[in-house]
C-alpha positions in Angstrom: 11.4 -3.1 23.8 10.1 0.3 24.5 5.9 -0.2 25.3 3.6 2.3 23.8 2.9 4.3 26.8 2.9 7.9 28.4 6.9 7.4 29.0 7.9 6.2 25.6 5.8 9.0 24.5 7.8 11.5 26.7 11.1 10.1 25.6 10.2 10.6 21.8 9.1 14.3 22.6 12.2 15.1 24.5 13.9 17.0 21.9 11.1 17.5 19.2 9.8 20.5 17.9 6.5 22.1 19.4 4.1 21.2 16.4 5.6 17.5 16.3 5.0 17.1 20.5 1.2 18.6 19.7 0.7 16.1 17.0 2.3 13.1 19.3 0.4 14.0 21.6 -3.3 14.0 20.0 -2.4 10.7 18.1 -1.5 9.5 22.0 -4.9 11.0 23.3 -6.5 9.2 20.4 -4.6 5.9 21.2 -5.3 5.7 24.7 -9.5 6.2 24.2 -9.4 3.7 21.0 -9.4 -0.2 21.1 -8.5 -2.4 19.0 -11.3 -3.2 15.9 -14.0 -5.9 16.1 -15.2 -7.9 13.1 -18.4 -6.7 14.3 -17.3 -3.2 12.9 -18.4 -2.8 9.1 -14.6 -1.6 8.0 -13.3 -4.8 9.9 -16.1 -7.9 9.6 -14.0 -10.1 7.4 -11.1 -10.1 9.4 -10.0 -11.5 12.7 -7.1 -9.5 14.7 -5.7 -12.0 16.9 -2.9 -9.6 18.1 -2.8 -6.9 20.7 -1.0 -3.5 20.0 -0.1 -3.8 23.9 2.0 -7.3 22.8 4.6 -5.1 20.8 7.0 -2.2 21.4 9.4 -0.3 19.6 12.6 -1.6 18.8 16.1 -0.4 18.4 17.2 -1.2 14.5 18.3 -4.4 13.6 20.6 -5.9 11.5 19.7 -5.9 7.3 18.1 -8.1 5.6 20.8 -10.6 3.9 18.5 -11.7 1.4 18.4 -10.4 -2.5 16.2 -7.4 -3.2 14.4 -8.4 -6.5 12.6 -5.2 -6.2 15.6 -3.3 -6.6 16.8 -5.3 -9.0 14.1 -4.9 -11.5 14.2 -1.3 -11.1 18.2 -0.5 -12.5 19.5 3.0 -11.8 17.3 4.5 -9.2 17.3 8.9 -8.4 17.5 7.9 -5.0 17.4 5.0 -3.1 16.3 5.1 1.2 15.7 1.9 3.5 13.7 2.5 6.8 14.6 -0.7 8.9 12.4 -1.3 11.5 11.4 2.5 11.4 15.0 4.2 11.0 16.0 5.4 7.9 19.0 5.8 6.2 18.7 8.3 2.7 21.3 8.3 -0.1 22.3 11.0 -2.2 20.0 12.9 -4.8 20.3 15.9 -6.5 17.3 16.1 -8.6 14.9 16.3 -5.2 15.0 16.9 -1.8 14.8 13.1 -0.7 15.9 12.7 3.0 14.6 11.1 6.0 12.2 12.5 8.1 14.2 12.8 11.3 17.1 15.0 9.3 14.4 16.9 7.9 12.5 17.7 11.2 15.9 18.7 12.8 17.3 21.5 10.4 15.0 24.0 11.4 13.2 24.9 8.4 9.9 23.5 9.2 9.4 22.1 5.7 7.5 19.2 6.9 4.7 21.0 9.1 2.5 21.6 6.7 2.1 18.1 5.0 3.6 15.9 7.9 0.7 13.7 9.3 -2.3 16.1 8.0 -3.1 12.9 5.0 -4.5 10.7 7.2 -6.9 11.3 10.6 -5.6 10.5 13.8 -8.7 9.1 15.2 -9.3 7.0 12.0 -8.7 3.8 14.1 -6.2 2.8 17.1 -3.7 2.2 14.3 -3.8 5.7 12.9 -3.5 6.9 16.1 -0.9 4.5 17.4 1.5 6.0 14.2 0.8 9.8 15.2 1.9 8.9 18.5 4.6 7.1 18.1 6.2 8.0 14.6 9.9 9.0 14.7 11.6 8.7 11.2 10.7 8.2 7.5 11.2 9.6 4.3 10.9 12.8 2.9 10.4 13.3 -1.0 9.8 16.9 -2.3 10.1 17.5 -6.2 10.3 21.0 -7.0 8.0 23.2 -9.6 8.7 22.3 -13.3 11.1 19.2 -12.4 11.4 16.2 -14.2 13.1 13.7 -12.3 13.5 10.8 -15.1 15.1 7.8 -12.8 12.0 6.1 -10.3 13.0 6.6 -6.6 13.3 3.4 -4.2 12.7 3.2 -0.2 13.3 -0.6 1.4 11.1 -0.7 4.4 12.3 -3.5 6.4 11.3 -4.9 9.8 13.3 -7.4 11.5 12.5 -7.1 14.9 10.3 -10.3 16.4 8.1 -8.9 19.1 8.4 -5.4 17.9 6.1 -2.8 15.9 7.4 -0.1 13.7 5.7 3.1 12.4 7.4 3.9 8.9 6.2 7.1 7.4 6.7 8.5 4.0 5.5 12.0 3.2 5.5 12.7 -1.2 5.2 15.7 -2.5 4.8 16.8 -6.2 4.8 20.7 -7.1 3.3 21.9 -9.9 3.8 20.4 -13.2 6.5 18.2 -12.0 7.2 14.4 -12.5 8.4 11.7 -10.2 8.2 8.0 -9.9 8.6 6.1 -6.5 8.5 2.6 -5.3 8.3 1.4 -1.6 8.8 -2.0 -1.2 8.2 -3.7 2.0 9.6 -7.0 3.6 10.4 -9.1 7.1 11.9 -12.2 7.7 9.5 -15.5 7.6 9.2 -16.9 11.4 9.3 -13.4 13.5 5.9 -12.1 15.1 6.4 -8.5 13.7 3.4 -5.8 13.1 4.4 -2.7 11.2 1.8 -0.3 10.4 3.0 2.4 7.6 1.3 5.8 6.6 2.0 6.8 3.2 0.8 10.4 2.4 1.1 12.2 -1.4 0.5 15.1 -2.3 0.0 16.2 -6.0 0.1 19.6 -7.2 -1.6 21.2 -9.9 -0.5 19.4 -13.1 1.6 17.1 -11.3 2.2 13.7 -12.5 3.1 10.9 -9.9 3.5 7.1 -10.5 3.6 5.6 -6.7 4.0 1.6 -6.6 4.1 -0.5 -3.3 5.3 -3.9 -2.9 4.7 -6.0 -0.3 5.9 -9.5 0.5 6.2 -9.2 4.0 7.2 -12.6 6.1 4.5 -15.1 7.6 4.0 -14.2 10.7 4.3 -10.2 9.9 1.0 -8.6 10.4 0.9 -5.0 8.5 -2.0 -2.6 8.5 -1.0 0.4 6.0 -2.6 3.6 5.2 -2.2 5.3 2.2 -3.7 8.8 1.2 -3.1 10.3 -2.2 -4.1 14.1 -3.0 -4.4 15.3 -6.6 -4.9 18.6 -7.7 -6.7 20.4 -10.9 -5.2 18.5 -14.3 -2.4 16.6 -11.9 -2.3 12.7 -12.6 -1.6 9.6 -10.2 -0.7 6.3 -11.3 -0.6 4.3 -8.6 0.2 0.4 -8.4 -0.2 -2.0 -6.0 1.4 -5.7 -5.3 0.6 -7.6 -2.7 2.2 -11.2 -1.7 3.5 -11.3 2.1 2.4 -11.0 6.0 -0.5 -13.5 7.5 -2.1 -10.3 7.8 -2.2 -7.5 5.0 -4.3 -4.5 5.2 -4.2 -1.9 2.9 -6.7 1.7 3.5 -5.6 3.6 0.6 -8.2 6.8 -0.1 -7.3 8.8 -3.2 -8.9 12.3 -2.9 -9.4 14.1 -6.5 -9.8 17.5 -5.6 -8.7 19.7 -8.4 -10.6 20.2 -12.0 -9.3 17.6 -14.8 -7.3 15.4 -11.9 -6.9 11.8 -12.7 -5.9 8.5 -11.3 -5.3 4.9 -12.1 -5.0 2.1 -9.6 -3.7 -1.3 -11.2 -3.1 -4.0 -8.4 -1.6 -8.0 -8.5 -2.3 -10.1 -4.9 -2.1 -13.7 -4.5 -2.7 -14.8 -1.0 -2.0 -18.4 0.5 -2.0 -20.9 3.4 -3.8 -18.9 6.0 -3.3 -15.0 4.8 -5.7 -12.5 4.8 -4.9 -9.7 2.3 -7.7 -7.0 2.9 -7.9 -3.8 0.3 -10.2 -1.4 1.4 -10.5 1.4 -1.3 -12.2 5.0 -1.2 -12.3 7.1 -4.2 -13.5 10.5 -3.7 -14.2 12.8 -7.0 -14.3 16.2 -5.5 -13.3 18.4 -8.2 -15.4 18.8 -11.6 -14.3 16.4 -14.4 -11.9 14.5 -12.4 -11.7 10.6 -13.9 -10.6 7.1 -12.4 -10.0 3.6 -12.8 -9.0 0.6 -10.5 -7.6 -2.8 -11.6 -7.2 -5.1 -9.2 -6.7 -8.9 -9.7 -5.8 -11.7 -6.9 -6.0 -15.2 -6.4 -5.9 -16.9 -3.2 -5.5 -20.8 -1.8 -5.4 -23.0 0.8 -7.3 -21.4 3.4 -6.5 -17.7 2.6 -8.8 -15.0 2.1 -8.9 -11.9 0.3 -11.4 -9.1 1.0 -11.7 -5.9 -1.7 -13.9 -3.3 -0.2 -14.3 0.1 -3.1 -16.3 2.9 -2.2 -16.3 5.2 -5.6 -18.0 8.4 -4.2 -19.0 11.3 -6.3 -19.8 14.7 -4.9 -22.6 16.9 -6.2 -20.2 19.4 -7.5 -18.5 16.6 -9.2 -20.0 16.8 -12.4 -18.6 15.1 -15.7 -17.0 12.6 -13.8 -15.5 9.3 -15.0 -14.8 6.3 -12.8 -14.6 2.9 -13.3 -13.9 0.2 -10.9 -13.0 -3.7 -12.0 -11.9 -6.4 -9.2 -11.2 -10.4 -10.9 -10.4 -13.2 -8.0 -9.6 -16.7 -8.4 -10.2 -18.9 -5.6 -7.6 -22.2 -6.3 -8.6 -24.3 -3.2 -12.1 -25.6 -1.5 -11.1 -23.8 1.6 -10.0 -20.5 0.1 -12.2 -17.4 0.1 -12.6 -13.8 -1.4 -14.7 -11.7 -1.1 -15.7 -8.7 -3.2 -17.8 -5.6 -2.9 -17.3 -2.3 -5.2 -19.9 0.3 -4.2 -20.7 3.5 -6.0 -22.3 6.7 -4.3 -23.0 9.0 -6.9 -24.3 12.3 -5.5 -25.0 14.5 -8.9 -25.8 13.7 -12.8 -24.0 13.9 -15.4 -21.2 11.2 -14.6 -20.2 8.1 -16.4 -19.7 5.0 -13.8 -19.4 1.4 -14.0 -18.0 -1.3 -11.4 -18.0 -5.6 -11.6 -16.3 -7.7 -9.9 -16.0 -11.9 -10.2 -14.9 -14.7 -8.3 -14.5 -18.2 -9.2 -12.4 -20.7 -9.9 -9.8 -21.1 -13.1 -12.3 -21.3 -15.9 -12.6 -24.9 -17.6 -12.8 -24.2 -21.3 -9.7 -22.6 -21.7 -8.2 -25.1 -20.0 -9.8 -28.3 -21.6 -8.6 -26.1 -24.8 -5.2 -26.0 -24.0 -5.5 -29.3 -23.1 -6.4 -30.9 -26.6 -3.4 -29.2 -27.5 -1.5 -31.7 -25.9 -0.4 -29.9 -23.1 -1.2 -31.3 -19.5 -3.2 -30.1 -16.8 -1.1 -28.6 -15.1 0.8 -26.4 -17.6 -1.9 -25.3 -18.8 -3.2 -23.8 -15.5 0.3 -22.3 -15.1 -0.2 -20.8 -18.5 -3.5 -19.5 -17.3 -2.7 -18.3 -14.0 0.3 -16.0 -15.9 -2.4 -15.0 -18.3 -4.5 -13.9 -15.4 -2.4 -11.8 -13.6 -0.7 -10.6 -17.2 -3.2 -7.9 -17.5 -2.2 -6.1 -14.3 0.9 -6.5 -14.5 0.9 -5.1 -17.6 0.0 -2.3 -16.5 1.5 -1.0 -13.2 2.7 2.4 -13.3 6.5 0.8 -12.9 6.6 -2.1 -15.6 10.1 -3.3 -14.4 7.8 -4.5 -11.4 6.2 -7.1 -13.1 9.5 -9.0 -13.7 9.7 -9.7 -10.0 6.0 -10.5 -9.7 5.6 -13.0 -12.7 8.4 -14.7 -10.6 6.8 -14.4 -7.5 3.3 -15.7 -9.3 4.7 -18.9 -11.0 6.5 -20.1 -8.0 3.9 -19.8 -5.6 1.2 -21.7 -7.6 4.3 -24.1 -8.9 4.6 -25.0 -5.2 1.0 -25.6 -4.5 0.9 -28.1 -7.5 3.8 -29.8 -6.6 2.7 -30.4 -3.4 -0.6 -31.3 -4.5 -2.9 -28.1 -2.7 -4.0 -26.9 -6.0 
């Protein structure tokens, strides 16, 4: 293992280009003046890190994952298909993009990268953001060119296999103008291995671009993974972004969607269900910039045993943000006494002439429909599986990749199948 210090910095910088050393070496300046987050910190006071950064290093690759990709799967003929294991990736052929990892594309001299490469997300953030700018080597690169459609969804396979070690995957998106593509990052680990990974995912739509970007995670049990996405959308460019959410004992998400540009839009539909002792932690900032921008998040999750969920959404309006729309809708089931979520959707609205609305509930499966079902002759217990599917049906309905929601209705019923059977629901 390779600690994250001055000399594994120095190794990484060896042979890299002047602006990547510069940017290594701010995240690294960052790093070493940062500590690690208290729950006393607002952004961090319902969860508990237990881990030190200081306790991993980076890894040489491991072997694959042996197990079925159901992500991959569901999804049939890809454009291109990319799998970063434990922070290395491999690329396969495309000809409708530029798709290639970010190591390639940092090496063939045409500087392509320097412009979008690490400028989504702020360095000094927290020690995590800075960790990844200091110690990033490889990722994927996907640029679609002006006026392409590329029909077929892309798929990148972050793995991490490595117990002990932390990886820094990094996927950089753009979309020119009025151009189309479709992208799904799945991420996974093997159950048993103290792993952390800790992803930045930066997109960047241009004017009338249209982007559907899904994530899915079902990391192992003992993976810890603290992610940062940042999506950019320009005047009339559209986002659809999904997000589901099953793996890791710890899950963090920071996504911030920035709607810059006049007529931009977004939707955010998401699926979680945590158990045993998880924590799954979404922590969402919407930022209308641009005049008659609209939005609306979807998130629905369910947690048991002793798991927690946290869903944290800022909506913030600018004062030249006028006609804005944004909506923002979070529904959580808690299935055990000693489970926990906790919701808190916040609007800032700086200027009139907006339309804005936000709810969120928590609570338990609701008895009517079930004592319903019931008198129908079916027992307890398949009728809470028919109501747990129902729950969830409406955002999986709806993700940006439908094929998706094969996988995750799978995913759903076995995991509250199980707690039944073994009598913790």
């Amino acid at each position: 293992m390779q600690p994250l210090d001055q000399d594994t910095l120095d190794r990484l910088n060896a042979t890299a280009l002047d602006w990547v050393r510069e940017s290594r070496s701010r995240g690294f300046e960052q790093f070493e003046k940062l500590t690690m987050p208290a729950s006393e910190e607002e952004a961090w006071r319902y969860v508990n890190l237990d881990f030190a950064l200081s306790d991993f290093g980076l890894a040489d690759q491991g072997t694959p994952m042996s197990e079925p990709d159901e992500v991959a799967a569901a999804l049939g003929e890809l454009a291109g298909h990319a799998t970063i294991l434990d922070g290395y990736a491999t690329v396969g052929r495309c000809d409708d993009a530029i798709f290639t990892s970010v190591a390639a594309k940092l090496g063939d001299g045409t500087n392509e990268l320097r412009d979008v490469f690490g400028t989504g997300i702020d360095a000094g953030a927290d020690i995590f953001s800075a960790a990844h700018h200091a110690f990033v080597h490889d990722g994927v690169f996907l640029h679609v060119p002006a006026g392409r459609t590329v029909e077929r969804p892309f798929y990148v396979d972050v793995q991490a296999t490595r117990g002990g070690a932390i990886s820094f995957p990094h996927i950089t998106i753009v979309v020119e103008c009025d151009a189309e593509a479709s992208i799904v990052i799945g991420f996974r680990s093997p159950d048993g291995e103290h792993i952390v990974v800790n992803p930045q995912i930066e997109a960047f739509v241009r004017d009338a671009g249209r982007l559907k970007l899904s994530t899915y995670q079902r990391f192992g049990n003992e993976t810890r993974s603290i992610i940062h996405d940042r999506v950019v959308i320009g005047r009339d460019a559209t986002a659809k972004l999904g997000e589901v959410g099953f793996g890791g004992s710890l899950g963090r998400l920071d996504l911030d969607l920035e709607l810059t540009g006049k007529g931009a839009h977004t939707d955010l539909v998401g699926a979680f269900y945590g158990e045993h002792h998880q924590v799954l932690d979404y922590r969402l900032l919407m930022h209308h910039v641009g005049v008659s921008t609209s939005s609306d998040v979807f998130l629905k999750g369910a947690v048991q045993d002793t798991a927690e969920s946290v869903f944290t959404g800022l909506v913030r309006i600018e004062r030249d943000a006028a006609k804005t729309s944004a909506f923002e809708t979070n529904r959580n089931l808690v299935l055990s006494e000693g489970a926990r979520a906790n919701s808190v959707p916040n609007l800032e609205i700086l200027c009139d002439d907006v339309i804005c609305g936000h709810g969120s509930t928590v609570g338990p499966l609701d008895e009517e429909p079930l004592y319903y079902l019931m008198s129908r002759g079916l027992s307890r217990e398949r009728a809470s599986r028919l109501l747990i599917r129902g729950f969830f049906e409406e955002a999986l309905d709806r993700l940006p990749q439908p094929e998706l929601a094969v996988p995750a209705r799978v995913a759903v019923n076995r995991r509250f199948v199980t707690a039944q059977q073994e009598g913790r629901v």
